[in-house]
C-alpha positions as CSV (number, residue, x, y, z in Angstrom):
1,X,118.4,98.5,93.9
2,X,120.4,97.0,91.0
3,X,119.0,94.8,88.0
4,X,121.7,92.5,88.4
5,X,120.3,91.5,92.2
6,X,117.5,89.7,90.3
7,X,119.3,87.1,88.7
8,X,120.0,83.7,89.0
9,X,120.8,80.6,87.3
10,X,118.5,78.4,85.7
11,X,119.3,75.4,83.8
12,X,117.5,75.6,79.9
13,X,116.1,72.3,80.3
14,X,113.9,73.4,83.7
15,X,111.7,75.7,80.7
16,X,108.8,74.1,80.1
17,X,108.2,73.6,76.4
18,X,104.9,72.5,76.4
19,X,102.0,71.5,79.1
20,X,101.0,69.0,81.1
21,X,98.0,67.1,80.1
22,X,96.4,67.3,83.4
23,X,96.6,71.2,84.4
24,X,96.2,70.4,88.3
25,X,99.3,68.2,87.9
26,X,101.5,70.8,88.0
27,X,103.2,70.8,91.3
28,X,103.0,73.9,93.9
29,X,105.3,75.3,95.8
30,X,104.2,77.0,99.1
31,X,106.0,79.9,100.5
32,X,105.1,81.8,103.8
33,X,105.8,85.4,103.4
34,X,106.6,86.4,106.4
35,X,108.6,82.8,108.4
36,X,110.1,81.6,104.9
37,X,108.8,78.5,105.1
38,X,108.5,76.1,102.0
39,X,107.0,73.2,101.3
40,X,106.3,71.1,97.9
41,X,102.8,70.1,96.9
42,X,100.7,69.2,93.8
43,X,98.2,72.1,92.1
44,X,95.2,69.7,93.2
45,X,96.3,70.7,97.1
46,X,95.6,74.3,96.3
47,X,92.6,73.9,98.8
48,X,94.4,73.2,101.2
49,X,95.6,76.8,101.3
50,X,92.7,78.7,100.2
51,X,90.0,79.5,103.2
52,X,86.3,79.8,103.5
53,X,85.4,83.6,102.7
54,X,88.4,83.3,100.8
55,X,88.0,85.8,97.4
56,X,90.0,84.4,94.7
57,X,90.4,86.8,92.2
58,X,90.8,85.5,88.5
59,X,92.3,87.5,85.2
60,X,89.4,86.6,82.8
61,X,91.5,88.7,79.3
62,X,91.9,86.2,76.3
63,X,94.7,85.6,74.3
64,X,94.3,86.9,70.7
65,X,96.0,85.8,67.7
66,X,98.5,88.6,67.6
67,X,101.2,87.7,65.4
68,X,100.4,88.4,61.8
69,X,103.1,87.6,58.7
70,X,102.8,89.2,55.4
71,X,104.6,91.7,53.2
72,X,105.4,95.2,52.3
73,X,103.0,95.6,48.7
74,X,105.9,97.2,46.6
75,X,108.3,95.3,47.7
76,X,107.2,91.6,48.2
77,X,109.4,91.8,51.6
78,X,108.2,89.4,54.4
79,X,107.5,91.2,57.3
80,X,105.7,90.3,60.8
81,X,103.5,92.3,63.0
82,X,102.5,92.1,66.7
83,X,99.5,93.6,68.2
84,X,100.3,95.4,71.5
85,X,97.6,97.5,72.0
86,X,94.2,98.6,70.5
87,X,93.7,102.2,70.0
88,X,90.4,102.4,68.0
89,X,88.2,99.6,65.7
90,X,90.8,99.8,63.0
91,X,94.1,101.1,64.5
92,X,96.8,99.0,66.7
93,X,99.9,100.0,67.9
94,X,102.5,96.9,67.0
95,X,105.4,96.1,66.8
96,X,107.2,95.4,63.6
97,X,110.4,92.9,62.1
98,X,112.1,94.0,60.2
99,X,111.5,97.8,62.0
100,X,113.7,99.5,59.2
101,X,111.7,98.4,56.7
102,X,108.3,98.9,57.9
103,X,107.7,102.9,57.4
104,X,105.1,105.2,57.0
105,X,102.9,105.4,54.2
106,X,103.7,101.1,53.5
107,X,101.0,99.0,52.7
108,X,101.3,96.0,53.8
109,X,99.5,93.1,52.7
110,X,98.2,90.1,55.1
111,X,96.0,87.8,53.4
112,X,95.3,89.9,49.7
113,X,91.8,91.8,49.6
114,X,90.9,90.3,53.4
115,X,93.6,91.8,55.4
116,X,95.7,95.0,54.6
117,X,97.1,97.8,56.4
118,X,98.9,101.0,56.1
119,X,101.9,102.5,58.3
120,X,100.6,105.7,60.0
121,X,103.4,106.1,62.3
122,X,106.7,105.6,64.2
123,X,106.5,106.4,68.1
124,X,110.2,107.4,69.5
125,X,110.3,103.4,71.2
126,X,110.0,101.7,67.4
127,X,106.6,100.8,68.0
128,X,104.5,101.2,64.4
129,X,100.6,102.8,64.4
130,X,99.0,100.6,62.1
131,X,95.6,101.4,60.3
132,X,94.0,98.1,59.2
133,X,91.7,97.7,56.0
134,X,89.3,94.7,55.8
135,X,85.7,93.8,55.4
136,X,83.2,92.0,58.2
137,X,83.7,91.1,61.7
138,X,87.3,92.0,63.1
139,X,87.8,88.9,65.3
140,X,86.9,86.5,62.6
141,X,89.3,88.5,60.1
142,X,92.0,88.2,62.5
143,X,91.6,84.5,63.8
144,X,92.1,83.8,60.1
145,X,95.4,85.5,59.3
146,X,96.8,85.6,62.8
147,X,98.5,83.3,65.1
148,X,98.5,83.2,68.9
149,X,102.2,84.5,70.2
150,X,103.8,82.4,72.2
151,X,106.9,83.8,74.7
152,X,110.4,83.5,73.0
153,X,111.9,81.1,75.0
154,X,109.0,78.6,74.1
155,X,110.8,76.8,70.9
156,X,108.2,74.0,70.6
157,X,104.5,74.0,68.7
158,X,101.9,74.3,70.9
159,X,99.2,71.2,69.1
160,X,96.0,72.5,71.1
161,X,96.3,76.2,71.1
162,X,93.6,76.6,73.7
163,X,96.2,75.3,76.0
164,X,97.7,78.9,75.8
165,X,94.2,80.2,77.1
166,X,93.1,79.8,80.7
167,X,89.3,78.0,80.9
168,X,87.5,80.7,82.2
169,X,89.1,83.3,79.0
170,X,86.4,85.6,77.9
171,X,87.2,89.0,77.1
172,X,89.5,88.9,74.1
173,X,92.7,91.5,74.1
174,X,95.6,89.6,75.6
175,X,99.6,89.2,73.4
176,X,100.3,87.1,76.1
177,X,98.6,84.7,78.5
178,X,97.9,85.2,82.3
179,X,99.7,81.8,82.9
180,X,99.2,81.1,86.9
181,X,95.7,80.4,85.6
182,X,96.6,77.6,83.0
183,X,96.5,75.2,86.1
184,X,93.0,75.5,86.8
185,X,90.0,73.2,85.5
186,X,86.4,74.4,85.8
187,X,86.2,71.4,88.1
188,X,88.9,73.0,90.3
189,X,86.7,75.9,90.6
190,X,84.1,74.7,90.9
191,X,85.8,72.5,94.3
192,X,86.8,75.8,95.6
193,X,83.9,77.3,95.3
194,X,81.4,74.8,97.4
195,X,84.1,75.2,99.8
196,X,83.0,78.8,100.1
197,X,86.2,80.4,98.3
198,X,84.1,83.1,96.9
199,X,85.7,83.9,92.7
200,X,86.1,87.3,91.2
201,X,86.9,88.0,88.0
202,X,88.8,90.6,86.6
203,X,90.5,91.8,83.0
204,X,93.5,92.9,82.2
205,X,94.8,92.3,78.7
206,X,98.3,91.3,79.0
207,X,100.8,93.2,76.6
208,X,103.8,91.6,75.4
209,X,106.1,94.4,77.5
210,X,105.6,91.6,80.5
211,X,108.3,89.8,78.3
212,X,110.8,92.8,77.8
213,X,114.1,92.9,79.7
214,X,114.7,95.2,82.4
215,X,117.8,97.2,80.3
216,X,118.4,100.0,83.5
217,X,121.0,99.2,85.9
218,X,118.5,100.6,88.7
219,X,116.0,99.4,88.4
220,X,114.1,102.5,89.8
221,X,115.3,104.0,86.0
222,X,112.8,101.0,84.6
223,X,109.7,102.7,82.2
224,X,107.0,100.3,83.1
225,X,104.8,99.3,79.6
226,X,101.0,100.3,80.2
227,X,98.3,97.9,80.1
228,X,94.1,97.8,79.9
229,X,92.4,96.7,83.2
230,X,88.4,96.5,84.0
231,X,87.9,96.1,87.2
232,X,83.7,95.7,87.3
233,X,80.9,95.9,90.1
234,X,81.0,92.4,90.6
235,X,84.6,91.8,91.6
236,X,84.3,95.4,93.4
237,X,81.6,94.2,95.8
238,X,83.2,91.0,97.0
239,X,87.0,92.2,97.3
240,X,85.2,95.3,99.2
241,X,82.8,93.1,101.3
242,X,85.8,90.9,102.0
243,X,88.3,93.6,102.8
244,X,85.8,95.1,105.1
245,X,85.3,91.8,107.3
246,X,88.9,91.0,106.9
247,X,88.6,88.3,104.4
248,X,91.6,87.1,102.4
249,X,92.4,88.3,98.9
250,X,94.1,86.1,96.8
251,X,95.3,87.0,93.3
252,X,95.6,84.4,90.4
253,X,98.8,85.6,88.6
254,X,100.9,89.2,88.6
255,X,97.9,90.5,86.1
256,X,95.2,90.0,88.6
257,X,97.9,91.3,91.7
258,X,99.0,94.5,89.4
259,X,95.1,95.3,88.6
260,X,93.9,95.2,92.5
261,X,96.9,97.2,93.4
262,X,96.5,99.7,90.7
263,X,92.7,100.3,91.6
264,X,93.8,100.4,95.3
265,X,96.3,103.4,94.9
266,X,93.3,105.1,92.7
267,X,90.6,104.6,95.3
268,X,91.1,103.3,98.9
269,X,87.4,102.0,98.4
270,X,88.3,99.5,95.6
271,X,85.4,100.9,93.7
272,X,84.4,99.9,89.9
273,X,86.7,101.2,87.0
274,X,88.9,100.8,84.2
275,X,91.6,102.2,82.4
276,X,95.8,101.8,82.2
277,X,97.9,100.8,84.6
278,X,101.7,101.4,84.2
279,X,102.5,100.3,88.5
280,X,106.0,99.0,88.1
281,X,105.9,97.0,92.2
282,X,109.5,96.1,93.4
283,X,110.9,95.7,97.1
284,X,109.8,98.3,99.3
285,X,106.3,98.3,98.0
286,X,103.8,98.8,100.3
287,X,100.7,95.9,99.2
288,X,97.2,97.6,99.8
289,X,94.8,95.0,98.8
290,X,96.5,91.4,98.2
291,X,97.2,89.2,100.9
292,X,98.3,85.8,98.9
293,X,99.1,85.3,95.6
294,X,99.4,81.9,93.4
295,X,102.1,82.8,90.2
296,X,104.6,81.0,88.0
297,X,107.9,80.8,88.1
298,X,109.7,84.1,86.6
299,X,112.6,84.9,84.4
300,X,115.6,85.9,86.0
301,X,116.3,90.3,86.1
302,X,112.2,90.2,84.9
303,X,109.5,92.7,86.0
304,X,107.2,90.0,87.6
305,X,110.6,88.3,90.0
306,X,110.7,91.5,91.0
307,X,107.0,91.9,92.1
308,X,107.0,88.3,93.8
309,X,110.0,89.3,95.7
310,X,108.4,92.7,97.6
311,X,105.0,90.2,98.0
312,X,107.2,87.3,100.0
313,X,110.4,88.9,100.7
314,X,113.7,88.5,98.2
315,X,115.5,86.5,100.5
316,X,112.9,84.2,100.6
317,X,111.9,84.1,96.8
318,X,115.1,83.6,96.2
319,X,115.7,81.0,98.2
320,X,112.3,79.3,97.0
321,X,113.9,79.3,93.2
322,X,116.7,78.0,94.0
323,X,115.2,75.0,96.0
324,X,113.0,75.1,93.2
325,X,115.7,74.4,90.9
326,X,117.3,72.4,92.9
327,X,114.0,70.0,93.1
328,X,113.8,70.1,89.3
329,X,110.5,72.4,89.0
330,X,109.5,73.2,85.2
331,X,109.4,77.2,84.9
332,X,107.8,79.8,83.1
333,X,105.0,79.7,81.4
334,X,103.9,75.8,80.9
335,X,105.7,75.0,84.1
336,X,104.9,74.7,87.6
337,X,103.5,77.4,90.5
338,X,103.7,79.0,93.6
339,X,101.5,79.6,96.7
340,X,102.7,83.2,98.5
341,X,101.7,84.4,101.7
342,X,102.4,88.2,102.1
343,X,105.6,88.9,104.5
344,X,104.4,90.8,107.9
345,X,106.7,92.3,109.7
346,X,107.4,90.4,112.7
347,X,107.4,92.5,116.1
């Protein structure tokens, strides 16, 4: 299957530079997996689709402020860093502009005598092992010099940067943030919940690979970028319970799909764990845990279309985005959503 069967054309002016005020304004597009149905809806109607006994399972990771400027010591030459992944209290694999500049044995200077670092290594992608020096608490140090990362195609300011966070974010880690969740309110939840959609919460911190092109003309030839997932008793018991009396799972977002589906190939029981996941899901993938799935709009060739598209079938995605398009829909991250049923084979 070829890269290039992933594309198609969307006008720059459908991204979405910036949110809604209201989260649950956003509108909602329902797709039925398996009879390609769609329909257009608000975010508010989401109840409408979610069932009693329902488990709706939530990516709880928080966005960090992962982008750091400063400069190489000897050299006074501005440089900027971003965190991808934590390897131990003082060490972060990043990635680094200008990469040519930004070698081994630099010190590299953030905010002076609060935030330095050194450069430890190069891996064979570019990525730079960074060893940072400072004194206290390493989230306070870092919400000071850092700023939250938002996706490239994103040109605008965000004014409230908790509008990049979703409202239940707790477990800070994230480069990016789980966006199908930026439309709910605790109010929303809350709804859903007396309703007797049961919630689980998951982590998995979000690395900014979710943003890299797919550069293989097969896509099969793709190297999938590893993220950290916790999936914890609590979420265990009720997607188990559930599965068992053949209650619905529905996944907030790819990050919350990608960590069920990773723990499912691990362990048939869906039982507590953690670790990385590197699953790379594309048509032909066989879904073991997730039977609907509320997501954003993706970028065209991207990872994430390509997941959406084994979920609900490509014909149908596609045709979706292009009625999508066709309706005016804002895409990406600030823009508007989707409601997926899984496709069943008809017999």
């Amino acid at each position: 299957m070829r890269t290039s069967d992933f594309y198609y054309d969307l006008p720059e002016e459908l991204i979405a530079q910036h949110p809604i005020d209201d989260r649950t304004a956003s509108r909602l597009l329902a797709l039925d997996g398996t009879t390609g149905t769609i329909s257009h809806h608000s975010f508010k109607d989401l109840d409408r689709f979610l069932r009693p006994g329902d488990v709706l399972v939530i990516n709880n990771t928080r966005v960090i402020p992962a982008r750091l400027l400063g400069s190489i010591k000897d050299s006074g030459r501005a440089i900027e860093l971003l965190l991808l992944k934590r390897i131990d209290e003082k060490r972060w694999e990043t990635l680094a502009r200008p990469g040519k500049k930004v070698r081994p044995g630099k010190r590299l200077v953030f905010i002076e005598n609060v935030l330095e670092a050194v450069v430890e290594d190069v891996k064979e992608d570019g990525n730079r092992i960074i060893a940072f020096e400072y004194e206290g608490v390493w989230e306070e140090v870092l919400d000071r010099a850092g700023i939250v990362p938002l996706p490239p195609y994103i040109h605008e300011q965000l004014e409230d940067k908790e509008r990049y966070q979703t409202v239940y974010a707790l477990a800070p880690g994230s480069s990016a943030a789980p966006t199908a969740g930026l439309h709910f309110t605790k109010d929303l939840l809350n709804n859903l919940n007396e309703k007797g959609v049961e919630i689980a919460e998951v982590t998995l911190h979000v690395g900014l690979g979710t943003f890299r092109p797919v550069k293989s003309e097969n896509i099969e030839d793709h190297l999938m970028h590893s993220e950290w997932f916790d999936f914890p008793e609590d979420a265990s018991d009720k997607v188990r319970r559930a599965r068992k009396e053949g209650r619905r799972i529905v996944a907030v977002g790819t990050t919350s799909c990608r960590t069920l589906e990773s723990v499912a190939q691990m362990d048939p029981d869906m039982r507590p764990c953690s670790g990385y996941t590197s699953i790379f899901i594309y048509p032909g993938y066989d879904f073991h845990c997730v039977d609907a799935l509320v997501t954003n709009f993706h970028l065209p060739e991207s990872t994430l279309i390509m997941m959406v598209s084994a979920f609900a079938g490509k014909d149908n995605v596609f045709r979706a985005y292009n009625e999508a398009v066709q309706e005016r829909y804002r895409f990406f991250s600030f823009g508007d959503a989707m409601f997926l049923t899984k496709r069943q084979e008809r017999g």
